[in-house]
C-alpha positions in Angstrom: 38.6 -24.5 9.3 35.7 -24.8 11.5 32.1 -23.9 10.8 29.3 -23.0 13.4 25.7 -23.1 12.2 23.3 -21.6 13.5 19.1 -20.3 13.0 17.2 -23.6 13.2 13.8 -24.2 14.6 10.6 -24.9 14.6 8.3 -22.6 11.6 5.1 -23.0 10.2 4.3 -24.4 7.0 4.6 -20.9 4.8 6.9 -19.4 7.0 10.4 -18.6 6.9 13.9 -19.0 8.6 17.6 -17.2 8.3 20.2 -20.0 8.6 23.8 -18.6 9.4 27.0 -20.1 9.3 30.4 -18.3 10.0 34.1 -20.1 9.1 36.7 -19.4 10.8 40.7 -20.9 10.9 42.4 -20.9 7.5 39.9 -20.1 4.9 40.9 -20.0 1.4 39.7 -16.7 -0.4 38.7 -19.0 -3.7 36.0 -21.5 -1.3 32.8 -22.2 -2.0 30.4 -22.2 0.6 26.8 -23.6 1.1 24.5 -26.0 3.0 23.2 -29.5 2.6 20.4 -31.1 4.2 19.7 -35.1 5.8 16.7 -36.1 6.5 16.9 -39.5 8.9 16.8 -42.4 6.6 18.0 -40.1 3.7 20.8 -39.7 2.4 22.4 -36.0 2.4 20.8 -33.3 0.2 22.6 -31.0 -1.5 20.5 -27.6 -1.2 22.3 -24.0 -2.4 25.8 -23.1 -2.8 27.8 -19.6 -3.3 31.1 -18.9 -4.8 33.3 -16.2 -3.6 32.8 -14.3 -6.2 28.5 -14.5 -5.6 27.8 -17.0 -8.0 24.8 -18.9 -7.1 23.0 -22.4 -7.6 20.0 -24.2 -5.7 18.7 -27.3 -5.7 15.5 -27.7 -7.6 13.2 -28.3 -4.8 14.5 -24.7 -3.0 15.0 -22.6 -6.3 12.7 -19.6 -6.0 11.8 -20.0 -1.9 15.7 -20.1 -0.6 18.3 -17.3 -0.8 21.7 -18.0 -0.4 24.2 -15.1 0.7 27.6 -14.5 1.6 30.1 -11.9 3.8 33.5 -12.8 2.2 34.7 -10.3 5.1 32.7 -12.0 7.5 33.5 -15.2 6.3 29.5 -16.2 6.7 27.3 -17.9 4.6 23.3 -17.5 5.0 20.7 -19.1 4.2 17.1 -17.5 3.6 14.3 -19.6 3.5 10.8 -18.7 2.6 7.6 -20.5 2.0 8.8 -23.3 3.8 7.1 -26.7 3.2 7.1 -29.8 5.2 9.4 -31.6 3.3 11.9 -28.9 4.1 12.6 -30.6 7.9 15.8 -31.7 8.5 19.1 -31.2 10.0 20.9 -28.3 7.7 24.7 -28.5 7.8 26.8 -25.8 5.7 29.9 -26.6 4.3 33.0 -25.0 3.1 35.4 -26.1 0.1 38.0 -25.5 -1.9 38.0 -26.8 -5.9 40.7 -28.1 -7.3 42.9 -27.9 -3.6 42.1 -31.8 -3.2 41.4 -30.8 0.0 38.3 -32.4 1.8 35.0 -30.1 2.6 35.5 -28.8 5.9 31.5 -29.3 7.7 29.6 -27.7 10.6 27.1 -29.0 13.4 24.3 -29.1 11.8 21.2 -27.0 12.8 17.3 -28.5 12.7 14.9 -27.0 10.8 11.4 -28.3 11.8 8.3 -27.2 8.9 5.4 -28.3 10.8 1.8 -28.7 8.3 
């Protein structure tokens, strides 16, 4: 499976971003996809996540400013970000999984998002 991430940049505090991600190879139709977050000298964040079946969750610091979506026929995941802060800055990398499979999350790039104050 391989991932390719894409929408980063530089925003305004208060603005907002799309972050895109689309899987391609042999993707399981159960996976879970979603994006984490690093911040240099931190470890990786966990930030929103999306089932197949369009069950969401969010990290406490996005919940009510971030949107996660998903094309199961597109096999892309997106990521909507409004009201961004500061703290949001950092490389975004979105991910792709399959529970119970024992298989290994499959990763992309990574794309930067810079919240400037």
């Amino acid at each position: 499976v391989q991932l390719q991430a894409s929408g980063g940049g530089l925003v305004q505090a208060g603005g907002s971003l799309r972050l895109s991600c689309v899987a391609s190879g042999r993707i399981f139709p159960t996976n879970v996809m979603g994006w984490h977050r690093q911040v240099p000298g931190k470890q990786r964040e966990w930030v929103a996540g999306i089932t197949s079946g369009g069950s969401t969750n969010y990290a406490d610091s996005v919940k009510g400013r971030f949107t996660i979506s998903r094309d199961n026929a597109k096999n892309t995941v997106c990521l909507q970000m409004n009201s961004l802060k500061p703290e949001d800055t950092g490389v975004y990398y979105c991910y792709s999984r399959e529970p119970g499979s024992g298989i290994s999350p499959y990763w992309g790039q990574g794309t930067l998002v810079t919240v400037s104050s």
